[in-house]
C-alpha positions as CSV (number, residue, x, y, z in Angstrom):
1,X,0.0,0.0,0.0
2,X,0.8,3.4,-0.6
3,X,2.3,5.3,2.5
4,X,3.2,8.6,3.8
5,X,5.5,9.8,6.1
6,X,6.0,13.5,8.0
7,X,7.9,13.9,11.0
8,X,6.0,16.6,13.3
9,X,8.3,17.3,15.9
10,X,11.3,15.8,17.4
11,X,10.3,12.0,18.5
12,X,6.5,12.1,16.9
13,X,6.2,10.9,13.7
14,X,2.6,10.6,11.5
15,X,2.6,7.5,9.0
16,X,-0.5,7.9,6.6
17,X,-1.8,5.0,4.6
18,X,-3.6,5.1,1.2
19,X,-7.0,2.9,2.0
20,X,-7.8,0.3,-0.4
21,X,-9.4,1.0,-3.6
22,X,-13.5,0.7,-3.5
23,X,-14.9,-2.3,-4.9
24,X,-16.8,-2.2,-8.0
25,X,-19.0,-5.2,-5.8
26,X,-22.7,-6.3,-6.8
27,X,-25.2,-8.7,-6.0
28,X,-28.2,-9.9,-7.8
29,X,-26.4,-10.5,-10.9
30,X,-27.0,-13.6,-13.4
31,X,-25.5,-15.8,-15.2
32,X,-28.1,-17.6,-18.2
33,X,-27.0,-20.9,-19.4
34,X,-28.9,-22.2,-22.5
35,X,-28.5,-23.6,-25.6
36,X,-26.7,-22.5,-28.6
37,X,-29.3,-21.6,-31.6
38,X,-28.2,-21.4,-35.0
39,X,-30.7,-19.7,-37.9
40,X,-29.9,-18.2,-41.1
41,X,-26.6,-19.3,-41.6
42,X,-25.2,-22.9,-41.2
43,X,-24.0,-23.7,-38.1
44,X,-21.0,-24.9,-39.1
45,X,-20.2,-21.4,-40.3
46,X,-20.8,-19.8,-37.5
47,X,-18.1,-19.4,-34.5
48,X,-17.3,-21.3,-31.7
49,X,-20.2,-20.9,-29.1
50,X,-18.0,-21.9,-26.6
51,X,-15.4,-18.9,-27.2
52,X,-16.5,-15.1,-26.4
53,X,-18.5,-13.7,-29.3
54,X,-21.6,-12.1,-29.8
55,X,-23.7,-12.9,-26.6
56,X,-21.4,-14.5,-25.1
57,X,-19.2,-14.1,-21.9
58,X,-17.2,-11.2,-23.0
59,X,-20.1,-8.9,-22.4
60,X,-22.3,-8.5,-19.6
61,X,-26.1,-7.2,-20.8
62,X,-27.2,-4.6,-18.5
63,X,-30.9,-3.9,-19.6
64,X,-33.7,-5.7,-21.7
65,X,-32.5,-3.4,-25.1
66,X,-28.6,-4.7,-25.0
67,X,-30.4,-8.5,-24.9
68,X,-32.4,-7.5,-27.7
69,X,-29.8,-5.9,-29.7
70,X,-27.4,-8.6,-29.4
71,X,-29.1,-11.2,-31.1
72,X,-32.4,-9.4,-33.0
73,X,-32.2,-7.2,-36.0
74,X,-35.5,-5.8,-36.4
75,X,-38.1,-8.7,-36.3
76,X,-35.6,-11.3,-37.3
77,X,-33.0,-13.1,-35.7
78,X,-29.4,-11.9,-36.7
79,X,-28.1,-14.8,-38.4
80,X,-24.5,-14.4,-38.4
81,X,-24.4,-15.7,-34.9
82,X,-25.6,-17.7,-32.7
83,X,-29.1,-16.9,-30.8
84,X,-30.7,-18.2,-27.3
85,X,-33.9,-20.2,-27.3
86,X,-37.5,-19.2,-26.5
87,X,-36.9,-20.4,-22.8
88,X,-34.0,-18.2,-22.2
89,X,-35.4,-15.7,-24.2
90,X,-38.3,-15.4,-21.3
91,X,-36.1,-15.8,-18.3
92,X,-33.7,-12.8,-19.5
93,X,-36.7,-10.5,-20.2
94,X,-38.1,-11.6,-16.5
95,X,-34.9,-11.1,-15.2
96,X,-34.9,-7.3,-16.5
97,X,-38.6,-6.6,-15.9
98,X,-38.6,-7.9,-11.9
99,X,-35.2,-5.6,-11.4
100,X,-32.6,-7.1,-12.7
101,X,-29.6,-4.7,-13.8
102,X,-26.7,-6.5,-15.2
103,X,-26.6,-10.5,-16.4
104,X,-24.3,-12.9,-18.5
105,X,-24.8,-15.4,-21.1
106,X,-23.1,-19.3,-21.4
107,X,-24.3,-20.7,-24.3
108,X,-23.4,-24.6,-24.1
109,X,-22.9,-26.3,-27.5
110,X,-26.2,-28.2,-29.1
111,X,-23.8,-30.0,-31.3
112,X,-21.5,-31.8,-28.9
113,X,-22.8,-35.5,-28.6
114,X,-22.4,-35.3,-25.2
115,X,-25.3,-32.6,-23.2
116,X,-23.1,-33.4,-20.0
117,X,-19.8,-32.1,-21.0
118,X,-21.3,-29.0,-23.5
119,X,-23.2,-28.2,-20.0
120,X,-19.9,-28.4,-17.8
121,X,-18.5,-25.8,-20.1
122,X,-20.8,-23.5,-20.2
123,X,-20.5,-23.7,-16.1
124,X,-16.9,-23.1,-16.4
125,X,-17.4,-20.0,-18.8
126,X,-19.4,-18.5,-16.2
127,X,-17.1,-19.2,-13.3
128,X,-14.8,-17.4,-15.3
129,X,-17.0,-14.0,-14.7
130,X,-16.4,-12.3,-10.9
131,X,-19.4,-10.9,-10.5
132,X,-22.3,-13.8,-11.4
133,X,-23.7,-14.8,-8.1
134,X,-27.1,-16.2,-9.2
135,X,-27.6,-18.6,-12.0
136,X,-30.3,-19.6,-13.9
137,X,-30.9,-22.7,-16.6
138,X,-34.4,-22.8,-17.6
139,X,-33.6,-24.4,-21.3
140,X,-32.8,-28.0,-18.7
141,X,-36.4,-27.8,-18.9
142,X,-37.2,-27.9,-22.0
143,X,-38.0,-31.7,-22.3
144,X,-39.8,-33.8,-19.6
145,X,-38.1,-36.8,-20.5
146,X,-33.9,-35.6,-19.5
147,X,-34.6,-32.6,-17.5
148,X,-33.7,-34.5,-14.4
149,X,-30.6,-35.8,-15.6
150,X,-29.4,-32.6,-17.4
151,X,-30.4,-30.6,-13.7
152,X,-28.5,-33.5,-11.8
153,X,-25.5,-32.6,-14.3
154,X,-25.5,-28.2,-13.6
155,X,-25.0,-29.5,-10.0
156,X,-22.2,-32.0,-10.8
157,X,-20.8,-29.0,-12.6
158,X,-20.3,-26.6,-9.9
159,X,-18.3,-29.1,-8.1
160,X,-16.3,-30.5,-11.0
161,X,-15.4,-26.9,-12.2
162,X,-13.6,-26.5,-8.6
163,X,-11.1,-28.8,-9.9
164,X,-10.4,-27.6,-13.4
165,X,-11.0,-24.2,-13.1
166,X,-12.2,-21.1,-10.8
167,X,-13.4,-22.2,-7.7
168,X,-17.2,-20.8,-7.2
169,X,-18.7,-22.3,-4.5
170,X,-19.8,-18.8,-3.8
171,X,-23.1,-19.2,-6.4
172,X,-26.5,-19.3,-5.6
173,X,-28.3,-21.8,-7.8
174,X,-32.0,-21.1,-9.1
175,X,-33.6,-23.9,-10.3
176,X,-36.6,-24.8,-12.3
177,X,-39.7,-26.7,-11.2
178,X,-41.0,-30.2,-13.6
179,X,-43.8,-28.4,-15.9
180,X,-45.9,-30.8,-14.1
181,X,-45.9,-30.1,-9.8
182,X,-47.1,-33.9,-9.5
183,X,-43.6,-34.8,-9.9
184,X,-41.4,-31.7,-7.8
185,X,-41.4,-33.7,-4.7
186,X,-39.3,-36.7,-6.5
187,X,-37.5,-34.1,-8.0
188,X,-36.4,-32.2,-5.3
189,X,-35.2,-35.8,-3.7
190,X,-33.3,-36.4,-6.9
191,X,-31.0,-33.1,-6.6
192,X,-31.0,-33.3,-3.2
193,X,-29.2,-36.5,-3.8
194,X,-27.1,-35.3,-6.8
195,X,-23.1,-35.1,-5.3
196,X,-23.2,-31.9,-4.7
197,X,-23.2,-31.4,-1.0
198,X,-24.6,-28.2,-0.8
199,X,-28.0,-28.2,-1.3
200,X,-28.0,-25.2,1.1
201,X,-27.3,-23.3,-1.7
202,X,-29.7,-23.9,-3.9
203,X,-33.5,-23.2,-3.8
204,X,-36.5,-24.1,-6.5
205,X,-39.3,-22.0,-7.3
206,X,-42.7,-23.3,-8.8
207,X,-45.2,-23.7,-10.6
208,X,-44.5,-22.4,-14.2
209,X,-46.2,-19.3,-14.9
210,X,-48.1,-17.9,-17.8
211,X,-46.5,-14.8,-19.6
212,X,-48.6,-11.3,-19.8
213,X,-48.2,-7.6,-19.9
214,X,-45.6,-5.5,-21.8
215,X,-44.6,-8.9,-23.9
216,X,-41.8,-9.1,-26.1
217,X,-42.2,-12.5,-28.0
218,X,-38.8,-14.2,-29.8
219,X,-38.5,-13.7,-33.5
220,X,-40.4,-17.6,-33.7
221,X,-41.0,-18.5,-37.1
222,X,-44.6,-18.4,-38.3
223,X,-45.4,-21.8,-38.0
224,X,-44.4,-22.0,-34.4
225,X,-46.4,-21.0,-31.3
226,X,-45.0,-19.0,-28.1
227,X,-45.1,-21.3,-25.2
228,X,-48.1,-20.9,-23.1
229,X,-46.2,-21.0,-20.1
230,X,-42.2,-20.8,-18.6
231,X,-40.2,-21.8,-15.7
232,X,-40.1,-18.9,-13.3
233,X,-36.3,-18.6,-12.7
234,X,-35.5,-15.9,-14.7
235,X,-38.3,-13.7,-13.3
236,X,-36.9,-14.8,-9.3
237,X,-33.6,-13.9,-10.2
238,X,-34.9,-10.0,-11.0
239,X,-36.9,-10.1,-7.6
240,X,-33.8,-11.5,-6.2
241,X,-31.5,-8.3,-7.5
242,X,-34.4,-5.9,-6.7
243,X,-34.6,-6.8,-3.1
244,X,-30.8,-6.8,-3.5
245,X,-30.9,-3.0,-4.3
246,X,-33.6,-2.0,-1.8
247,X,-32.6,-3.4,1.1
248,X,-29.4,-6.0,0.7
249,X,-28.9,-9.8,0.6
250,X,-30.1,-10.2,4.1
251,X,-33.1,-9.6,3.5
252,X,-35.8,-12.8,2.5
253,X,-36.7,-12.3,-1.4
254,X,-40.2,-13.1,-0.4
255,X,-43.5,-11.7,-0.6
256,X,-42.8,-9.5,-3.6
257,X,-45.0,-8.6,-6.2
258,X,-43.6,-10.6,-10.0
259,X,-43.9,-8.3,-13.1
260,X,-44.2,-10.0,-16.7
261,X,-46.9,-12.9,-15.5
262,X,-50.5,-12.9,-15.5
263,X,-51.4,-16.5,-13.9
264,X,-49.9,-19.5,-11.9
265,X,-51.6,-22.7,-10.8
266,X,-52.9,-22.9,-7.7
267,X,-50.9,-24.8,-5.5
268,X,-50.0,-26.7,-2.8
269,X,-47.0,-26.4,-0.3
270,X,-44.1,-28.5,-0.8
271,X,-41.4,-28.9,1.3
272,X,-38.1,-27.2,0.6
273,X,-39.6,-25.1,-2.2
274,X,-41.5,-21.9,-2.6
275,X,-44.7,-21.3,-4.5
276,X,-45.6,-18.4,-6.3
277,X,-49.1,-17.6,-5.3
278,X,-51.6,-15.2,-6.8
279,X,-53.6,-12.7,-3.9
280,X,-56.8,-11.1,-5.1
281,X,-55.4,-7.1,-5.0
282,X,-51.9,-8.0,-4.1
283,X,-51.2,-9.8,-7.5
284,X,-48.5,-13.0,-8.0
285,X,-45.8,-13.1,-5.7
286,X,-43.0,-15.0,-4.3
287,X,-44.4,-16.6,-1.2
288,X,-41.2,-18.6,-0.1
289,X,-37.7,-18.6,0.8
290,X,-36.9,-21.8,1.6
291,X,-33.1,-23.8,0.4
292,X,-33.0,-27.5,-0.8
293,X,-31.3,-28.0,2.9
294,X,-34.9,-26.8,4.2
295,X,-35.2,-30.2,6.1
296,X,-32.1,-31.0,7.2
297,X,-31.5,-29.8,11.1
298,X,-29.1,-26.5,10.7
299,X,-31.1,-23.8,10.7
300,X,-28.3,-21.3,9.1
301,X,-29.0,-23.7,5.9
302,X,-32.5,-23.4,5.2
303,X,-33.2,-20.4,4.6
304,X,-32.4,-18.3,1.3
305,X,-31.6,-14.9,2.7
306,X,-29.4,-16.2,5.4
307,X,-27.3,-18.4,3.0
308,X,-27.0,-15.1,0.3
309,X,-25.6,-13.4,3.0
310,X,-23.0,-16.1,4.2
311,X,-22.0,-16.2,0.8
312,X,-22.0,-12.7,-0.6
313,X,-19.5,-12.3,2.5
314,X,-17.3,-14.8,1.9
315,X,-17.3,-13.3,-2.2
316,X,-16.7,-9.8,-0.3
317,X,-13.9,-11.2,2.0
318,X,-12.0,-12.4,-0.8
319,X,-11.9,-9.6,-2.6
320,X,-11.3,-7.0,-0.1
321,X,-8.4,-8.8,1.5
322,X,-6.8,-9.2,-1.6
323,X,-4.4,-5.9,-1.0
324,X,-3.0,-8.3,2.2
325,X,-1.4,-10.9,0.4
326,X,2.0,-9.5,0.0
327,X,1.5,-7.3,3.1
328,X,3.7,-8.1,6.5
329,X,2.5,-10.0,8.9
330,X,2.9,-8.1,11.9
331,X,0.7,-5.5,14.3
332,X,0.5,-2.8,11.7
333,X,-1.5,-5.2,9.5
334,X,-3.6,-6.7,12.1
335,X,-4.4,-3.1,13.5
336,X,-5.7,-2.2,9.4
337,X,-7.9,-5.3,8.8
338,X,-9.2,-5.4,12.1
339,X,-10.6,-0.9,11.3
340,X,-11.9,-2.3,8.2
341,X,-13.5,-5.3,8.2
342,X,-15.1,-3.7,11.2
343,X,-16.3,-1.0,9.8
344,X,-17.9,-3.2,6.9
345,X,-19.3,-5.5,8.9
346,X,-21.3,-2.4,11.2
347,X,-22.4,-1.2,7.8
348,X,-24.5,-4.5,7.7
349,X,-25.4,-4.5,11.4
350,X,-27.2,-0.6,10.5
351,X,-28.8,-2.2,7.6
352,X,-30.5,-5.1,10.0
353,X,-28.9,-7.7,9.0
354,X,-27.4,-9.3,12.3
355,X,-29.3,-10.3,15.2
356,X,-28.4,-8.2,18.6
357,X,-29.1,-4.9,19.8
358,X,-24.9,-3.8,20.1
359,X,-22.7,-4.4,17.1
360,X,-20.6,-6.5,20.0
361,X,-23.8,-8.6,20.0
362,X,-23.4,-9.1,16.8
363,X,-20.1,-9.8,15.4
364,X,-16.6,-9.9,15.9
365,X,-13.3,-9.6,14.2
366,X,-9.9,-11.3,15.3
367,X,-6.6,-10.9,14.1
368,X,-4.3,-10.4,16.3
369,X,-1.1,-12.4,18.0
370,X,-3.2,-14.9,19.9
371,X,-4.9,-16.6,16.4
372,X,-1.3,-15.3,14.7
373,X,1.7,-16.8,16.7
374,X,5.2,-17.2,15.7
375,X,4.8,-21.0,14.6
376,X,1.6,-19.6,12.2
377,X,3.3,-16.7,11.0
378,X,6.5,-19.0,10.1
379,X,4.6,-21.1,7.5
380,X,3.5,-17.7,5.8
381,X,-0.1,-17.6,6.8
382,X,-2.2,-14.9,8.5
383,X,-5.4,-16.0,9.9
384,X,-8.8,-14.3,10.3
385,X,-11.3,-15.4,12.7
386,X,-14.9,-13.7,12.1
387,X,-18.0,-14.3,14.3
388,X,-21.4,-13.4,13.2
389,X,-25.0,-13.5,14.2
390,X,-27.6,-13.7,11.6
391,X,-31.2,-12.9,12.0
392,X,-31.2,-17.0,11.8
393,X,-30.2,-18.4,13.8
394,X,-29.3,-15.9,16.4
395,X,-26.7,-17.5,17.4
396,X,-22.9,-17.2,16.6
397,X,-21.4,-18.5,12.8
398,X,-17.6,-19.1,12.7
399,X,-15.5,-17.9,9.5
400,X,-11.9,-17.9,8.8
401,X,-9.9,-16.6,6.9
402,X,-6.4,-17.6,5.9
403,X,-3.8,-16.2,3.6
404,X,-1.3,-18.4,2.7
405,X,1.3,-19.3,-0.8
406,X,-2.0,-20.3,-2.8
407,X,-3.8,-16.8,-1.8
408,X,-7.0,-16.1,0.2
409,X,-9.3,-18.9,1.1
410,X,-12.5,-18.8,3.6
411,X,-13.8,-21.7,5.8
């Protein structure tokens, strides 16, 4: 870091230090995986929809018009590139409508034989992105007969792209209900199942829901009918970045009003997922905030807002400590994390998003000599320890943080 130094007087000497540049940080933004659409043009002609191009990663979309402008020329599909499908057509335009600012696109390649590897790397083009902390992948969906396995195979993904790529086990996963509710409780037993191990940070929204309002259709060719009705992902994802913006990620994304849809099915409640219900004067909203964990015993797990806010800390922590990586361990340093993630953590405390009436109710911050002795600070590691109490539940959640060789990591 940048420093300063002016001697005052004899024996008194003022050291300044440059703080940290601002993050450029956001929440509530998505990442879209769906299929790659050729029209016009050949598809063998057209690029690689794995590599940045039109649409793809190398651009983020930030309103309904950019989406639009990428791929549509007019009424008509450009055709020197490749397009999305109806499916992701609808959850973009949801996404924008309900709030959404700012998404990404992954394509993942019709054309490989293999679904499972064209939809691992469209997961690793995303985890390639810093800022995507939702994603959504309503085209899965599409058919009855291999949603379940192509579902199962996003969740593999996030796991297997630890390994070969950018670790992101800071994502929240929205996924997409079975078209027909009969079949969402086997469903949600079958991801649940999938070797993930974090169900915790996922969460499914249902029923499918009829499209209405201020409609802009696909450029579908005349023959071809709109869909009657979608998954609802894409339109969570925007109530998810609106409630983002007005209040923060601590906050449930729950009992908000969904723009863009003009009926859902009257349903019945399902454990571990949240309905969207329609309220005579009140209109369709999200009535659920539930995670796939929402029957296992940990209450920190079940619930959507509180998991958001572990992880959009643990996304914050990494990137605000980065400047400490190259920094000496000793009480200067400890003194300079200890002022700031303090004063980032009582920004959230003022916001309501910790239990307790005192911030020293409701977190704490340690770096110091006691968690950074001599034997530590030998091996090149500085250690963090963070306590915080969510508004669930109320009680004290442990995270570390450790720099060592390989950089930052939080437990």
């Amino acid at each position: 870091m940048v420093s300063g130094t002016q001697t005052l007087r004899p024996g008194v000497t003022v050291e300044q230090f440059s703080p940290p540049p601002a993050l450029d940080f956001r929440t509530g933004v998505a990442g879209f995986i769906g299929p790659a659409i050729a029209v016009g043009n050949p598809p063998q002609d057209l690029p690689d929809p794995q590599k940045p191009g039109p649409g793809e990663p190398g651009q983020p979309f930030t309103s309904w018009h950019d989406f639009t402008a990428a791929f549509r020329g007019g009424k008509r599909w450009l055709s020197d590139r490749w397009v999305p499908d109806e499916l992701t057509w609808a959850a973009v335009q949801g996404y924008f409508q309900n709030g959404g600012t700012r998404c990404w696109l992954a394509f993942y390649d019709v054309r490989l034989g293999d679904p499972n590897a064209a939809i691992e790397a469209a997961v690793a083009q995303l985890a390639a992105i810093d800022d995507v902390d939702l994603v959504c992948a309503p085209s899965l969906m599409a058919r009855a007969d291999n949603a379940l396995a192509l579902q199962q195979q996003l969740i593999r993904s996030f796991e297997l792209v630890e390994g070969s790529g950018p670790r992101r086990g800071d994502w929240f996963l929205l996924l997409d209900p079975p078209e027909a509710i009969a079949d969402l409780p086997g469903r949600l037993d079958a991801l649940r199942a999938a070797p993930s191990g974090h169900p915790e940070n996922m969460a499914i929204y249902y029923p499918w829901v009829t499209l209405g309002g201020d409609l802009d259709p696909p450029p579908l060719p005349p023959d071809v009918k709109p869909r009657p009705r979608v998954p609802p992902s894409g339109h969570v994802a925007g109530i998810f970045a609106r409630s983002d913006q007005k209040a923060g990620v601590h906050k449930a994304p729950a009992n908000e009003p969904i723009d863009g849809i003009v009926d859902v099915e009257d349903v019945q409640d399902i454990a571990a997922a949240n309905p969207l219900r329609a309220f005579p004067g009140r209109g369709i909203r999200v009535w659920g905030a539930r995670t796939l964990a929402a029957g296992s015993g940990v209450d920190a797990d079940r619930f959507v807002n509180v998991r958001r806010l572990m992880l959009t800390l643990e996304r914050w922590l990494v990137r605000a400590l980065d400047w400490v990586v190259f920094e000496t361990n000793d009480l200067r340093l400890w003194v300079r994390i200890n002022r700031e993630l303090n004063a980032k953590l009582n920004e959230l405390f003022v916001l309501g998003a910790f239990a307790g009436r005192t911030p020293s109710e409701a977190f704490s911050v340690k770096c110091d000599a006691d968690n950074n002795p001599d034997d530590v600070r030998a091996t090149g590691k500085l250690q963090i320890d963070i306590q915080i109490a969510p508004i669930v539940p109320k009680e004290f959640i442990q995270i570390r943080v450790v720099r060592n060789a390989e950089g930052l990591t939080v437990t």
